[in-house]
N, C-alpha and C positions, 0 to 999 in steps of 0.2 A: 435967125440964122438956121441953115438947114441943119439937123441933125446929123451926122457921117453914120455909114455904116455900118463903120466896126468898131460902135460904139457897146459896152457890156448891155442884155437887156437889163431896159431902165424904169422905174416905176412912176407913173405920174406925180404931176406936183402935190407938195404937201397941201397946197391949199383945195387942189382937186382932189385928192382921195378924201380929204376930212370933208369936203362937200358930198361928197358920193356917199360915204358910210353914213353919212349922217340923214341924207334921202333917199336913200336908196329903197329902203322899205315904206314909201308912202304913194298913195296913188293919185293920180293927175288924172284930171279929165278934159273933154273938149274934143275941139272935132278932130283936131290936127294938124299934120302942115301936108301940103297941095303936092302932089306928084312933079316931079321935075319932066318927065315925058307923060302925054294922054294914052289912054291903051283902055282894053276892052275891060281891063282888072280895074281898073280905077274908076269908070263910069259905073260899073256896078260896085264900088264902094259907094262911092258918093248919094247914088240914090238907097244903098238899104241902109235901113230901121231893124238894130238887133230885138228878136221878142223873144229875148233870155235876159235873163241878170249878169251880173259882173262875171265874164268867164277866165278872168286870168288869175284864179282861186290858186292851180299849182304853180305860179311864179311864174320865171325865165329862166334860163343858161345858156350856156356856150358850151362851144367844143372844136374840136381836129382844126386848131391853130394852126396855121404853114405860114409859109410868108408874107400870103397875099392874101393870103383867105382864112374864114373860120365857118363856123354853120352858129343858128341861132334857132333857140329852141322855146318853144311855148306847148301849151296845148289846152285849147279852151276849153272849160267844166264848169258853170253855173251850178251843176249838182255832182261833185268830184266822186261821191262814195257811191252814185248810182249810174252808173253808166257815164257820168260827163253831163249829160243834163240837156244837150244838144238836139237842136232838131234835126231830121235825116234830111240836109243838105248841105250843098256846099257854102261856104260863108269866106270872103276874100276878108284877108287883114292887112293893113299897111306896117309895115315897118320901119325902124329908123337908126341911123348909125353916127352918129355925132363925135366930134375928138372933146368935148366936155360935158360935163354931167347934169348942164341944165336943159341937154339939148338944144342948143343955139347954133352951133358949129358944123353945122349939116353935111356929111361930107357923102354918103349914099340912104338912100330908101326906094323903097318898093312896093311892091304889093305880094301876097304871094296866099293859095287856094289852100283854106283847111278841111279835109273832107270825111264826113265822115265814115269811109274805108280806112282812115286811119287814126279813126277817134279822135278825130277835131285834132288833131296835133302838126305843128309845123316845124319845117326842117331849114330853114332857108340860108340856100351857100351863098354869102356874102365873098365877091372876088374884086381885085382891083384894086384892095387897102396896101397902105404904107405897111411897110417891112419894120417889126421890131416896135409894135406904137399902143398904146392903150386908147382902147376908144368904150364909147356907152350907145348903150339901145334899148327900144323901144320895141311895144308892137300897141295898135291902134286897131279898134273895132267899136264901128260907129261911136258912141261919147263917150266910150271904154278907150282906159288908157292902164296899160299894164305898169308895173314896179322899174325903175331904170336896172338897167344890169350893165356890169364892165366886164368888160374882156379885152384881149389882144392879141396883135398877129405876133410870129415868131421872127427871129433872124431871116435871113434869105440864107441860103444852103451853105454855099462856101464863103460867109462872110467870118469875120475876127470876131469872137467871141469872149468876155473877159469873165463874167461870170451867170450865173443861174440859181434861181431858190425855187422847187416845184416841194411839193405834200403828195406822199401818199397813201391812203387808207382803207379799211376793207370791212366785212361785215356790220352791217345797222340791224340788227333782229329788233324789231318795232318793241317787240313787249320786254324786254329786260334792262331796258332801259329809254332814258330821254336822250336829243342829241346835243347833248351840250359841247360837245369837243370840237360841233360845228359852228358853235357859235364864237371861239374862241379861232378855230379857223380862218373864217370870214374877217380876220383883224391881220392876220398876218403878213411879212412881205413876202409875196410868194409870186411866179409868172404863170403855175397854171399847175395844176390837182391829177394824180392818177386814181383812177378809182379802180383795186385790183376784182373788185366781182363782192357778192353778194352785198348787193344793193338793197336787195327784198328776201324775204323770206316767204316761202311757198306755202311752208308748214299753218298746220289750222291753228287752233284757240291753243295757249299755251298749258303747259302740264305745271297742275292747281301746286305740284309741291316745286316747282321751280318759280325765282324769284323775278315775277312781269309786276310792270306797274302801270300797262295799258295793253290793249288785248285787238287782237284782227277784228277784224266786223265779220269776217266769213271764214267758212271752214277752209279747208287746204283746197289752191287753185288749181282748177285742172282747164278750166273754160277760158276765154281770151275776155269774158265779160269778169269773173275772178280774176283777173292779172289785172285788169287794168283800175278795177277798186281797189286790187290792194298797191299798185304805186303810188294811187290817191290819196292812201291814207298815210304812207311815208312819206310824202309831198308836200302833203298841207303842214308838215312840220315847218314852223316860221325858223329854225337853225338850221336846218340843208339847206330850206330855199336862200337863206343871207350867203348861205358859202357856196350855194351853184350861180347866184348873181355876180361874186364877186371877182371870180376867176375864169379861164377856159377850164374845163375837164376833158379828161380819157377816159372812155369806160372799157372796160375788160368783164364778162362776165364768168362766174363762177359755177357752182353748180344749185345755188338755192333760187336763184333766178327761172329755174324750171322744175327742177327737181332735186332733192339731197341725193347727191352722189352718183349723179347719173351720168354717162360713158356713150356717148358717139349716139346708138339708139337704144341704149340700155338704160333700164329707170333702177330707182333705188330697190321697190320693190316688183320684181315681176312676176310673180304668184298673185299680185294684184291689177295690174294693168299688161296688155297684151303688148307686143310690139309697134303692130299699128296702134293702138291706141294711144300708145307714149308718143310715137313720133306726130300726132294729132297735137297733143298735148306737148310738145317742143314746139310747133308750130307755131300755137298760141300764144307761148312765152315767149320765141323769137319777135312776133309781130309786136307785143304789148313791150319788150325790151326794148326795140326801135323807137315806138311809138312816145314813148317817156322819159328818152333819154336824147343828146344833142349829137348825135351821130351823122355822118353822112350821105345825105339827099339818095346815092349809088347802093344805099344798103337797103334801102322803103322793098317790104315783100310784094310781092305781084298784086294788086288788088284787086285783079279777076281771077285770082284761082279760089277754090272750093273752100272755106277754113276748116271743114271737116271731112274732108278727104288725105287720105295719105300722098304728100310729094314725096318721093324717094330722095331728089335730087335738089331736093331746100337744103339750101346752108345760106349763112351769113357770114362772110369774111371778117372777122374783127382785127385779126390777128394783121399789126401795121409797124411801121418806125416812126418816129418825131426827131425830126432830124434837128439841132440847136448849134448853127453854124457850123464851128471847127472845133466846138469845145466837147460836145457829146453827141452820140445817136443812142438813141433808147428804143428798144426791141419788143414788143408789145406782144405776148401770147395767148396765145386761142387752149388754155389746157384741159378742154371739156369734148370739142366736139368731133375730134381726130381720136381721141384717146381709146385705148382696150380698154373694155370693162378691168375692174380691177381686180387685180387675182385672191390667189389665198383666201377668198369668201368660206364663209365655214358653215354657211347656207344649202350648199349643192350647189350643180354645174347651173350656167345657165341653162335657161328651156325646163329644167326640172320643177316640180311642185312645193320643193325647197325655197324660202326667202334665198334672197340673197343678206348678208352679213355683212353691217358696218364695220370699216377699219376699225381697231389696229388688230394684226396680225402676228402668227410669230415670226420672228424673224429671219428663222432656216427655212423658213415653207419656199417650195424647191421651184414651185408657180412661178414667182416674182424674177425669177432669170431665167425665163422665157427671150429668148433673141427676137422672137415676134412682137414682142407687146411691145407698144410704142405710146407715149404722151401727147407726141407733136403732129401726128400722121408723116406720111414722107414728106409730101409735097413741105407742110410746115418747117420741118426740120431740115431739107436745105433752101429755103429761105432764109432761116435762122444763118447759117455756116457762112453760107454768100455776104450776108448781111456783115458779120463780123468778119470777115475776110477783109471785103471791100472797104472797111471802115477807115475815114483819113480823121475823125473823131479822137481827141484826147481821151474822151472816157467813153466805155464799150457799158453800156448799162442794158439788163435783161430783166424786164417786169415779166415776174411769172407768178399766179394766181396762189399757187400752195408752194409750199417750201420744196428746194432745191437739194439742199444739204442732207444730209444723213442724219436722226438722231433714232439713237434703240432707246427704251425707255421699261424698267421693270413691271411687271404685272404684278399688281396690286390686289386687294381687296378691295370693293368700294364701300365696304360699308366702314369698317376698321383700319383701310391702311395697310394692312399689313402685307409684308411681299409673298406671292405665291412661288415657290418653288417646285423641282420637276421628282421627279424618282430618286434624283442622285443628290437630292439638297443642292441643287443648284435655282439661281433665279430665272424666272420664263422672261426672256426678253423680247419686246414686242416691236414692232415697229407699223406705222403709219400709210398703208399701201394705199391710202387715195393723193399722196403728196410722191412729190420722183423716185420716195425710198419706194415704192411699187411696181418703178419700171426702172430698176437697176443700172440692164444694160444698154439702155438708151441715155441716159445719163450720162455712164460712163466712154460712151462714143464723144459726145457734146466734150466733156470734159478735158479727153484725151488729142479732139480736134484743137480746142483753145490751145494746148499744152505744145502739140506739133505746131501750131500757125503760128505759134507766140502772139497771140493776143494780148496786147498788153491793158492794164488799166480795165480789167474784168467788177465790174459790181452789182448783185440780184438784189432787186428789192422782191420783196413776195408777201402775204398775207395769208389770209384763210384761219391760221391754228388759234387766231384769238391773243396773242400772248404776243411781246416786243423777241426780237432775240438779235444778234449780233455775232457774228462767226465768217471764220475764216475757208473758204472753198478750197478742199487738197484734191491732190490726182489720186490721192486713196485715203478717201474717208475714214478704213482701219489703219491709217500708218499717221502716226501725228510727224512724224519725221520727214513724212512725204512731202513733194513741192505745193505747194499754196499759189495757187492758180488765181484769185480773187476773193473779194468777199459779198459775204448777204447780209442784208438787214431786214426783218420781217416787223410789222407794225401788227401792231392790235387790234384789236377791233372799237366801232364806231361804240357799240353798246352790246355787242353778244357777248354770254357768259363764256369763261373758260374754265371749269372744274377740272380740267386736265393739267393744268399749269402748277400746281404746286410740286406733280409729281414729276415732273419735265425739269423744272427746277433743282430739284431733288438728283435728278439722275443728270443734268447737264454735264461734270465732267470726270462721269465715268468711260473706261473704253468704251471706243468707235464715237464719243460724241466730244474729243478732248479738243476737238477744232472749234467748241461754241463756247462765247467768252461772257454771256448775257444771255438771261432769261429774264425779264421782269424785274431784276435789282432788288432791292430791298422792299419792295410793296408786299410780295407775295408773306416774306416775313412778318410786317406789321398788320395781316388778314384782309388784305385788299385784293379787291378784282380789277384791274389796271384796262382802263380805256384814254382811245388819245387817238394819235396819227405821228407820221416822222415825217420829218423836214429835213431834203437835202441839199446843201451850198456847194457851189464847186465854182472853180475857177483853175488855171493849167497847172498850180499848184498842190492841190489834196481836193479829195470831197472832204464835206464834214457833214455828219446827218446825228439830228437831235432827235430823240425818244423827248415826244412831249404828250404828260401824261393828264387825262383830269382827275380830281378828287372824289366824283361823285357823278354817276348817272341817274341817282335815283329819286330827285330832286329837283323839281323845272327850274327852280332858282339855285342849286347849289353847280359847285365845280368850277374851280379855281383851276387855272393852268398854269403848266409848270415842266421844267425838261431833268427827266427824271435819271438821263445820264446820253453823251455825245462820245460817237465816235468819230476816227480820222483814216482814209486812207490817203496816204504817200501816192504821189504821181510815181511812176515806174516801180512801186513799192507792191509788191502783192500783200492780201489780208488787210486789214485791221487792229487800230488796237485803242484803248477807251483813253481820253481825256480828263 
């Protein structure tokens, strides 16, 4: 009987997913199955002979789910750590799209041109599918047969939606740990992964007194031949690749994907690299970001311009919505490549012979409420407004890369602890200016916009800081009295450290931060560094989002998962409050 469709999305049958999870990491070979149309793609599959080895070393994924459509991602490497392994041509691959996990059920395939302008990697928009459906794929090159992968379309736009379970998660810093939270990912019911940004980390061989337990192959990337060894080497991890076969993903990037902390065409350090030289070096991160991850066919960089010449006029659109019939739309932002350098640097102005200076900052530095500085750029920021305007969406959800919310936090000693105070015995209170506490008054327009439109049913996921948190969104962050507009939930990280967290904890509900109701819980207490992802359930009743945490990243076999505490927001209810 046909499926109706306003039906909640639905997960395949128990006996197909326990078949899938249970093959999904083995590889098949043979020639394949025969094109359903002849075409000029398929005659030269059929006559070439690959002379490379098994090229589909870094897996499969999916991505940008819609109704009808999703894109499907591979990227061939016989030698993944050294350029991909590829010969300089092009190489056709067939692909395959099945509604069961033996591939029997053949419902599209293709062909589609890997080249190497884009380092053997393929993007291909599969269109035409069933609304609301889990299906599995394939990619095929000569008697090479890649790992299956599941994925699925979304609802169709204004259809009846009853409920939803997506994960979102953020930082994997390769050396400080293993990805075990992805392996426990890759088990869960979920419809489909946001990933808020730093996927890779740019930075060189890790510092001997911080705790890695495997190390880059290459110093800090600045070449597009450095970006794309080092996805290789996050890749061939066998836990991402089970949990990017197992779902669609969102990617969102951050700022380690190019550079730490780096702002429209400002790099972290510019006493080290020039202008042009950085936007070179965005270039190459853009292209190698594309290139490794299951993004949009619409986003592939030009493949006849210069890689080492400066474009002015390069950007990548990332910045999108996922629309989940009537039950949610979820607003996806770009918080790197619109953005002002960040203020308060205690380095010198830009352009000067001065570093520039990592956050955090103090908190009265008079910069950060600049009417100029902006996160979103224009254009971004009314998209955003229109966006939640127009919303006929139960729930208004805002994925933003660094935290939303406000938190000041005391300045410390790092070696002791102890708190630094000013002239007047007072404590130096700091805050975090490469997150929205840096761009104030753009915040508080977003904020105040929600407040006049009556936006109802407001909730940020965010990442970046390393640490879980939970808090409620007020029209003024110093008023805890003030109205409570929505709430955030920030996830942890995959395996970066956070040594900032104890002291975040610490100061959580002191004034200006009495709106956050969660930091890390009890771990931080019992001398833990808390890694995981959160899970969030909705339905036109409440969200509900779990903090689920592992035990251990530093251990290819250890880390047990576990939900280290759940919140709930109320439909028509603003904030949150813990379960």
């Amino acid at each position: 009987m046909k499926k109706p469709d306003n039906d909640p999305i639905h997960d395949p049958s128990d006996s197909d997913r326990r078949r899938f999870l249970k093959t999904a990491g083995a590889t098949a070979t043979g020639a394949g199955l025969m094109s359903y149309l002849p075409s000029a793609h398929s005659r030269h599959y059929n006559d070439y002979t690959p002379a490379f080895d098994y090229p589909f070393t870094l897996g499969v994924a999916s991505g940008e789910a819609k109704g009808r459509s999703l894109v499907l991602w591979t990227r061939l490497a016989p030698d993944p750590l050294n350029g991909g392994g590829m010969p300089d041509e092009d190489v056709v691959v067939k692909w395959v799209v099945a509604r069961d996990p033996d591939m029997q059920k053949v419902v599209r395939k293709g062909y589609a041109v890997a080249s190497p302008e884009q380092g053997h990697s393929l993007h291909v928009k599969v269109r035409g599918l069933k609304a609301n459906r889990w299906y599995y794929y394939q990619f095929i090159v000569g008697d090479f047969t890649s790992r299956t992968g599941r994925t699925r379309t979304l609802p169709k736009r204004k259809s009846d939606i009853d409920k939803l379970s997506f994960a979102f998660v953020s930082c994997q810093e390769y050396q400080f740990g293993y990805y075990t939270a992805y392996k426990h990912l890759a088990n869960e019911e979920l419809d489909f992964v946001i990933h808020l940004g730093d996927y890779l980390y740019e930075v060189g061989f890790s510092n001997p007194y911080l705790p890695s337990v495997r190390t880059h192959v290459d110093e800090e990337c600045v070449t597009l031949e450095q970006y794309r060894n080092r996805y290789a080497a996050y890749q061939l991890d066998e836990n991402l690749q089970a949990a990017r076969a197992a779902f669609p993903f969102f990617h969102l990037w951050d700022d380690h994907e190019i550079d730490n902390d780096w702002a429209t065409d400002t790099p972290e350090d510019w006493d080290d690299q020039t202008r042009e030289d950085f936007l070179i070096r965005r270039q190459h991160g853009m292209r190698a970001y594309y290139e490794n991850l299951p993004l949009d066919p619409a986003l592939a960089p030009d493949e006849e311009e210069d890689k080492d010449e400066v474009d002015d006029d390069n950007e990548m659109r990332i910045y999108r919505k996922i629309e989940i019939g009537n039950l949610a739309r979820i607003n996806l932002l770009d918080c790197r490549q619109y953005r002002s350098d960040q203020p308060c640097t205690t380095g010198g102005a830009k352009g000067s012979e001065a570093p520039k200076a990592n956050p955090p900052c103090p908190e009265m530095c008079p910069e950060r409420f600049d009417k100029s500085l902006t996160m979103l750029g224009e254009r971004q920021e009314k998209w955003l407004r229109k966006n939640l305007k127009r919303s006929k969406a139960k729930w208004n959800i805002i994925a933003s890369t660094v935290w939303l919310s406000q938190f000041i936090y005391d300045k410390r000693d790092p070696q002791t602890g102890a708190l630094i105070t000013d002239a007047d015995g007072n404590a130096v209170k700091l805050i975090n200016t490469d997150s929205w506490d840096g761009y104030p008054t753009e915040r508080q327009r977003l904020l105040d916009f929600i407040d006049k439109k009556d936006i109802s049913n407001v909730v940020v996921v965010s990442g970046d800081w390393h640490v879980n948190g939970a808090m409620n969104i007020l029209q003024d962050f110093n008023d805890i009295s003030s109205k409570i507009l929505g709430a955030e939930f920030s996830c942890t990280s995959i395996s970066s450290i956070g040594p900032w967290a104890p002291i975040m904890q610490a100061d959580m509900h002191k004034d200006g931060n009495q709106h956050v109701h969660y930091v890390n819980g009890d771990n931080l207490r019992a001398g833990k560094d808390v890694h995981g992802y959160v899970i969030c359930h909705l339905n036109h009743q409440q969200l509900q989002t779990e903090f689920r945490i592992v035990d251990s990243v530093r251990n290819w076999e250890d880390g047990e998962i576990g939900t280290d505490a759940t919140f709930v927001v109320s439909e028509g209810v603003a904030g949150t409050f813990q379960v």
